[in-house]
N, C-alpha and C positions, 0 to 999 in steps of 0.2 A: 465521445466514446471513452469509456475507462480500461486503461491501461497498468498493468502488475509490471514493474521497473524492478529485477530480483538482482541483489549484489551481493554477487558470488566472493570468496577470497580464498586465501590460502591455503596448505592442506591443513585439517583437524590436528593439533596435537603441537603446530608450531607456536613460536610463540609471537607469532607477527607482531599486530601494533603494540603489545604490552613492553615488547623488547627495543623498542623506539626512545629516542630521547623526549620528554618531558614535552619541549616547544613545539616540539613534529607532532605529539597526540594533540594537545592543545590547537595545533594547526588546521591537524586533522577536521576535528571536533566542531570548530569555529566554518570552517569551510561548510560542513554538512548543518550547522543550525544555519548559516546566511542562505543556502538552497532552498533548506524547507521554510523559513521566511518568504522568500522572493516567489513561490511558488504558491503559499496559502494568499500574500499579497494578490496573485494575478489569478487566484481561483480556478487555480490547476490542481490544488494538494487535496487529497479526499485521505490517503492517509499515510503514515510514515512509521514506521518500526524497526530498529535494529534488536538482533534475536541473542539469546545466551551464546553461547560457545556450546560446539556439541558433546562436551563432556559432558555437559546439563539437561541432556535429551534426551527421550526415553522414545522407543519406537511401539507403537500400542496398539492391539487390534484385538475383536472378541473374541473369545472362550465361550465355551457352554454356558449356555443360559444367558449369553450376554455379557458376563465378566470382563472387565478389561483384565489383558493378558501383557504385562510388559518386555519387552526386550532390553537388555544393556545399552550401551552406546557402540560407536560403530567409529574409534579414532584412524581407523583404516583408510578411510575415503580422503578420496581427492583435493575435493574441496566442499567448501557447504555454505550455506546460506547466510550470510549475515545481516541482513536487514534488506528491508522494501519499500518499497513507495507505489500508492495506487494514484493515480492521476490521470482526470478528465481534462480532456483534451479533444480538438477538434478534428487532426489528423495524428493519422501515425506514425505521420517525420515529426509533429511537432514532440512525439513521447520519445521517436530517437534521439533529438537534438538534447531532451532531459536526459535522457541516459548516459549520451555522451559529456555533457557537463556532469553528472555522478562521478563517471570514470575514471573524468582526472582529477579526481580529488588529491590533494596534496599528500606525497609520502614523507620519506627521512627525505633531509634537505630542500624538503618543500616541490619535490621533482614530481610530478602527474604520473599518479599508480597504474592509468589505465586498466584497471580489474575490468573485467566481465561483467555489464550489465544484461542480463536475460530481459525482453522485452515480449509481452504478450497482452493478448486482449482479451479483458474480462468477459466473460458471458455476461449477457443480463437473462437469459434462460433458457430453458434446453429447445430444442427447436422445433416449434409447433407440430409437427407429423408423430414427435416422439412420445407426445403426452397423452397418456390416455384419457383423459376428462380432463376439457375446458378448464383453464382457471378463470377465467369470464367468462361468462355467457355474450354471444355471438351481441346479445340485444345492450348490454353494458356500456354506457360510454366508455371511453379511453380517456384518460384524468392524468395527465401529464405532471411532474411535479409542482410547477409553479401553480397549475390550479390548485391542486390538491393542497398547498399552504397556504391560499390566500382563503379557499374554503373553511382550511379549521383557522384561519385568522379571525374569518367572519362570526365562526362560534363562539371563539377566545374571545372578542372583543366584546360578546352581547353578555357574556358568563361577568367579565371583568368590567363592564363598561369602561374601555377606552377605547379611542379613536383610530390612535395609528397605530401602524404593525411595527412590530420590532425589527431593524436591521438585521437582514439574515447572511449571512456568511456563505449563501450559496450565488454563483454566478449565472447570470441571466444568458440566456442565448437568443 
């Protein structure tokens, strides 16, 4: 099951890790590249992103006709989002046990920041009662993903004539 790991920090406006010494960002830094290694290694990582600072944010929604409509920033708030990590996973301790490793990412003096990791579970889609027309039809197989790649492997391979499938970077279950 995939899981959104959200890492919350500071309020907006401070100057958190820019106001660190040099070897603590680098620490910082080093800690969060050896996670998302360890993590794409054991085919848990589906994705990772840390986000601007919300001075760089715009909050957006339509106007007439469709227009996007922007708002300023919002250095008000609490706290705000600084990066995520989406991760398939078997259970949901094992996406808290990721979280909690997030957490204590090293601060100043190398001391575990324990920030806030928000932990939730991806949809994979809205829930069948709620949809007004099928997205399959009832008679459709169900095509799981490993089928579905080793199918257009089979195309790929007769298009390209070769034998074997490429190593794929997705984890078998």
């Amino acid at each position: 099951m995939k899981y959104i790991l959200m890492m919350n920090t500071m309020k907006a406006g401070s100057n958190g890790l820019a106001s660190w010494p040099k070897e603590d960002i680098q620490s910082h830094i080093a800690f969060m590249i050896d996670l998302n290694k360890t993590l794409r290694a054991s085919g848990e990582l589906v994705s990772a992103e840390g986000l601007s600072f919300p001075d760089q944010a715009k909050l957006v929604r339509a106007g007439k006709n469709g227009e996007p409509i922007t708002d300023g920033v919002f250095p008000e708030s609490k706290e705000f989002l600084a990066g995520y990590w989406i991760v398939d996973v078997e259970t949901p301790e094992r996406a808290y046990q990721i979280a909690a490793k997030a957490s204590a990412a090293p601060g100043i003096g190398g001391a575990p920041l324990n920030m806030p990791i928000e932990v939730r579970s991806v949809m994979s889609g809205p829930p069948p009662d709620l949809v007004s027309r099928p997205l399959l039809s009832k008679s459709a197989p169900k095509i799981c993903c490993a089928n579905l790649r080793r199918r257009c492997w089979a195309r790929l391979s007769a298009v390209f004539a070769t034998s074997a499938p490429p190593k794929m970077p997705f984890r078998r279950r």
